[in-house]
N, C-alpha and C positions, 0 to 999 in steps of 0.2 A: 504493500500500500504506500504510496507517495504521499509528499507530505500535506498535499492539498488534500486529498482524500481523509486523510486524517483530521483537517482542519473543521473538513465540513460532518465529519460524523462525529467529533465534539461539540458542532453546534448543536445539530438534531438532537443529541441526546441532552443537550440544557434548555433549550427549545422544550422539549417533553415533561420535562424535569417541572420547569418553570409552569405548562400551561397542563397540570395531573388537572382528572377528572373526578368530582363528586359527584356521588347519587342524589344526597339529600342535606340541605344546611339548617341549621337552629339558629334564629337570633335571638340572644337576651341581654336584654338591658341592665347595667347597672350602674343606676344615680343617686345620686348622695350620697352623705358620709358610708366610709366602710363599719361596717359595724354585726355585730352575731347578727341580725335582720338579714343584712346585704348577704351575708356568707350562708344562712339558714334558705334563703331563697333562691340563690346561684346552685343550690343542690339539687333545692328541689326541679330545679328547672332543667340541668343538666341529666339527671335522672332520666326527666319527660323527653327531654331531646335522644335519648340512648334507647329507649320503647318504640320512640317513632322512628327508628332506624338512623338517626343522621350524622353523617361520618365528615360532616365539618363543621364547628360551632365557632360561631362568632359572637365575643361578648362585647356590644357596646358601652366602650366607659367612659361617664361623665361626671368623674367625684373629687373631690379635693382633699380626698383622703381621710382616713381616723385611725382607729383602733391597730398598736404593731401587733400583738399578738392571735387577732382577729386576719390580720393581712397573711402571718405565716400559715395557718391554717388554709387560707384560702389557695395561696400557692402551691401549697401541698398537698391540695387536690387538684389541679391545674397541670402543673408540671409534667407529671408523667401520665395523662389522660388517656387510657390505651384503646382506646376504641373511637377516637375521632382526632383530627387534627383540629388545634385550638388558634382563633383564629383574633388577635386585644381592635378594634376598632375605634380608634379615640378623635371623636368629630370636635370636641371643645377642650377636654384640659385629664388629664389623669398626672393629679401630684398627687405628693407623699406616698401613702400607703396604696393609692388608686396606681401611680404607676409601678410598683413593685408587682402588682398583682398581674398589670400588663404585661410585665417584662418576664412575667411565668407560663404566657402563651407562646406557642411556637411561632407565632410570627405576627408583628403589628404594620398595621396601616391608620395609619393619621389624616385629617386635612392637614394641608399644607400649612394656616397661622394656628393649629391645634399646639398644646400644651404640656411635653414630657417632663416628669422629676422632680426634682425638689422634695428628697423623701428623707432630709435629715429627719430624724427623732428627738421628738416633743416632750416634756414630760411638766409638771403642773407642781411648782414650788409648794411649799409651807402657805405662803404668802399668798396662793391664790393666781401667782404670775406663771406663764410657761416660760421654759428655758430650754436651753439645746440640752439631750441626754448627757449622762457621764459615758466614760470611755468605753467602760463594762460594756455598757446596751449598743453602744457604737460599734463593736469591737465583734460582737455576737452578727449583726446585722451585716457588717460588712463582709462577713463569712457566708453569710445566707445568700446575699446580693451578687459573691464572685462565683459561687458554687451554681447558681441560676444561670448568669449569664456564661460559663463554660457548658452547663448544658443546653444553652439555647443557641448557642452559638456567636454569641454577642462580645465584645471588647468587655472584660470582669475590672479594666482600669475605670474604664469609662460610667459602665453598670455604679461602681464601689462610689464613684466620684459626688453621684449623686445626694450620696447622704456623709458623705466625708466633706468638709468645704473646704479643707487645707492639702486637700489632695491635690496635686498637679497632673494632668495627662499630658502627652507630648504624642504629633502624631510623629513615627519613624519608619522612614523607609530601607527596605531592603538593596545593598549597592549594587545588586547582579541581577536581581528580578524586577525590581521596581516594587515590590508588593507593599504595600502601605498598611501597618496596622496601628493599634492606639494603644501607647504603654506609660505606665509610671516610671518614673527613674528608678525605684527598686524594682522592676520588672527587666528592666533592660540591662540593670545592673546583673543582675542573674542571671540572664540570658545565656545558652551554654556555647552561643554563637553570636556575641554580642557584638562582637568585630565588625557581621556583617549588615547591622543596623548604625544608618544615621539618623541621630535624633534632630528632627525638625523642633517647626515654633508651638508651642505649649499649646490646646485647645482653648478658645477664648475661654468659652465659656467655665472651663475651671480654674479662672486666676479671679485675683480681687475677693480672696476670700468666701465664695456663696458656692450654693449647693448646684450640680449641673442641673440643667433647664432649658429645653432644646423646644424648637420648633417641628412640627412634620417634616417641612423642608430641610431642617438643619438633622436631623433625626436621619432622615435617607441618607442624605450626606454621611455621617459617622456611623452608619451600618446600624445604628439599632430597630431600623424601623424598617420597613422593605419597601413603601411605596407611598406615594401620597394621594385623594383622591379626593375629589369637591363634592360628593355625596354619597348613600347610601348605594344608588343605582348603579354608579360605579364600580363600588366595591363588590358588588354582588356579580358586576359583568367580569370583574378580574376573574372569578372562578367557575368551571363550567361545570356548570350544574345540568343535569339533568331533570329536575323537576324544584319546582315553583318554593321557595327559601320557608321556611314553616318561621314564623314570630312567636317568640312565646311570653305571650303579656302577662302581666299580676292576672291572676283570677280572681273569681268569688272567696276563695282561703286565703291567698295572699291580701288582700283587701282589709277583710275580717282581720285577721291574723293582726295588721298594721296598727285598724282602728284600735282593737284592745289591746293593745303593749303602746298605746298611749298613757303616758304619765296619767293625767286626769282620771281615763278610763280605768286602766288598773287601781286607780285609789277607789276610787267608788264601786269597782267589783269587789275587791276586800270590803270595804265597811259595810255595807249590803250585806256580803256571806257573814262576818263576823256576828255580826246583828242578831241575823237571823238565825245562826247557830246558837248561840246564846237562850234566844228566843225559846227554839227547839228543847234546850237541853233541860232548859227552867218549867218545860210542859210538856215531858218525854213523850214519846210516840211518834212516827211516820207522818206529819203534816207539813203545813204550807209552810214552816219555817224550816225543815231538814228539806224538804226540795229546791226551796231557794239558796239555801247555804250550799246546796252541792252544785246547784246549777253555775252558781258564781266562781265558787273555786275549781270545777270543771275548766271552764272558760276559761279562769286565769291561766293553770297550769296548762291547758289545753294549745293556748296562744304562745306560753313563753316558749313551748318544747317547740315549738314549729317558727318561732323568733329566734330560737339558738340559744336562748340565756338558761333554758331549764333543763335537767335531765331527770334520770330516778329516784337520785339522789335527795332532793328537793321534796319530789312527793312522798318519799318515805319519812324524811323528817315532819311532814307535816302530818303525814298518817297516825304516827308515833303521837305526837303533838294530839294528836286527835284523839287519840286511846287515852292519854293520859288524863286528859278533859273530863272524856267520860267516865275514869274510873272515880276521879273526883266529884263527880257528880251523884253517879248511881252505888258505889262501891262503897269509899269513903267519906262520905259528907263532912265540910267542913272546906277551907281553902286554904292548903297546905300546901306541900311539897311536890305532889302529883300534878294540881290547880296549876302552879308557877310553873314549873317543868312544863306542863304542856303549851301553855302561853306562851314559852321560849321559844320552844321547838319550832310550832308554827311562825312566830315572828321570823324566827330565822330563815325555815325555808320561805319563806316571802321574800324574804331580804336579799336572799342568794340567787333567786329564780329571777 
């Protein structure tokens, strides 16, 4: 084979590479803050996309980030998703915690004045002020951040820079290929072929102290993004699908779900059920105050497990809590030991759900 032949059966085969076929896509949305909600609902929904067959998911992100320990979780169902390719679509901004969770799909696509980074870690003084984390949670993160971006295939200087703001990248090129990649000076210091790298001019955007913050356009540019596109239609025409992109909105649950893990909502479900448990316990028997009470705290726990904040853990303390009540009640009259114990119990698991 000659070497044009060659040439061109490396194209065909990137060409192919580039334009792979889907049967069926899933889009789902995710806006506003990251939070047990956002990650409790990305599941359920990826779930429903894995039922309907669809072997490329696309998660619209429009958030400005929250909760670190809430985002690793989310990543680490993202990351190694083995039944579809995952696919971060960011039309207005994914910072902090919202673009870590991007940079956990296999491949993003941005608008072009869309909004990457800026995922230093926050944490909330004594004082009520937030400040940048200590080193610890820095230190932990920037290990999460370089281990993502090596298996996504993204610059892990570049990735790391993001929530390091003293970090410097440099882009360098290689003197015999030309290949261009993005390193820190301890990367290239180590380098076991360091010789053959010249260090260019530093990436702007990690000088002057602040966290990286890249455009879609500047994002294509430094390889972390793969493409940029001015709408929805587009992005959908980048990949050939074979049948009609399935959406998958909040439902009727997600909805529900929302309203009652409202602050307001959930206070007024508990005093309602306490109430009425009370009620119940002061006039034993099967009536309209043990239905209300169970209906409330049904609800409650019912929304928090499907919000992410509860587990079984929660309703066993409150079951307990609940025993304890009644043995107070019907067993040993009087309000002692058992009384207070079970008032704990319950408070608690409310407190933790």
């Amino acid at each position: 084979m000659n070497r044009l032949s060659l040439w061109i059966a490396l194209a065909g085969l990137l060409v192919g590479s580039s334009a792979m076929a889907y049967e069926r896509a899933a889009l789902i949305r995710l806006e506003g803050p990251v939070t047990p909600m956002m990650q409790a609902f990305m599941e359920r929904k990826l779930d429903t996309a894995r039922d309907r067959g669809a072997d490329l998911v696309i998660l619209e992100i429009d958030s400005p980030g929250g909760y670190l320990h809430t985002t690793y979780e989310m990543i680490d169902v993202l990351r190694d998703l083995p039944w579809a390719r995952t696919v971060a679509y960011i039309p207005d901004e994914a910072i902090s915690g919202a673009a870590i969770v991007a940079l956990a799909c296999d491949e993003i696509v941005m608008a072009p004045r869309a909004r990457l980074g800026d995922a230093g870690p926050i944490v909330a003084g004594e004082d009520g002020l937030f400040r940048h984390a200590e080193q610890k949670v820095l230190s932990e993160l920037a290990a999460h951040l370089r281990d993502l971006a090596e298996s996504k295939g993204r610059s892990p200087a570049l990735v790391e820079a993001m929530a390091d703001r003293n970090l410097v990248v440099y882009q360098v090129t290689n003197r015999e290929t030309g290949e261009v990649r993005y390193w820190s000076q301890a990367e290239l210091d180590s380098a076991s072929d360091a010789e053959q790298w010249e260090r260019g001019k530093p990436v702007f955007e990690t000088r002057e102290d602040k966290f990286l913050t890249v455009t879609g356009e500047r994002a294509v540019e430094l390889g972390l993004a793969a493409k940029t596109v001015d709408s929805q239609t587009e992005l959908v025409d980048r990949y050939d699908l074979t049948e009609p992109i399935i959406e998958l909105r909040p439902g009727a649950v997600d909805t529900t779900v929302y309203i009652l893990n409202r602050p307001i909502v959930t206070g007024i479900l508990f005093v309602i059920g306490l109430i009425a448990l009370f009620a119940e316990l002061s006039a034993p028997g099967i009536s309209v105050g043990g239905l209300i009470s169970g209906l409330c705290f049904a609800l409650f726990f019912w929304s928090r497990f499907l919000g992410g904040t509860s587990t079984w853990l929660e309703v066993t303390l409150f079951l307990v809590g609940l025993l304890f009540l009644a043995l107070e009640f019907f067993v040993i009259p009087g309000f002692g030991i058992a009384g207070l114990s079970g008032i704990a119990l319950m408070l608690v698991s409310v407190l933790m759900a």
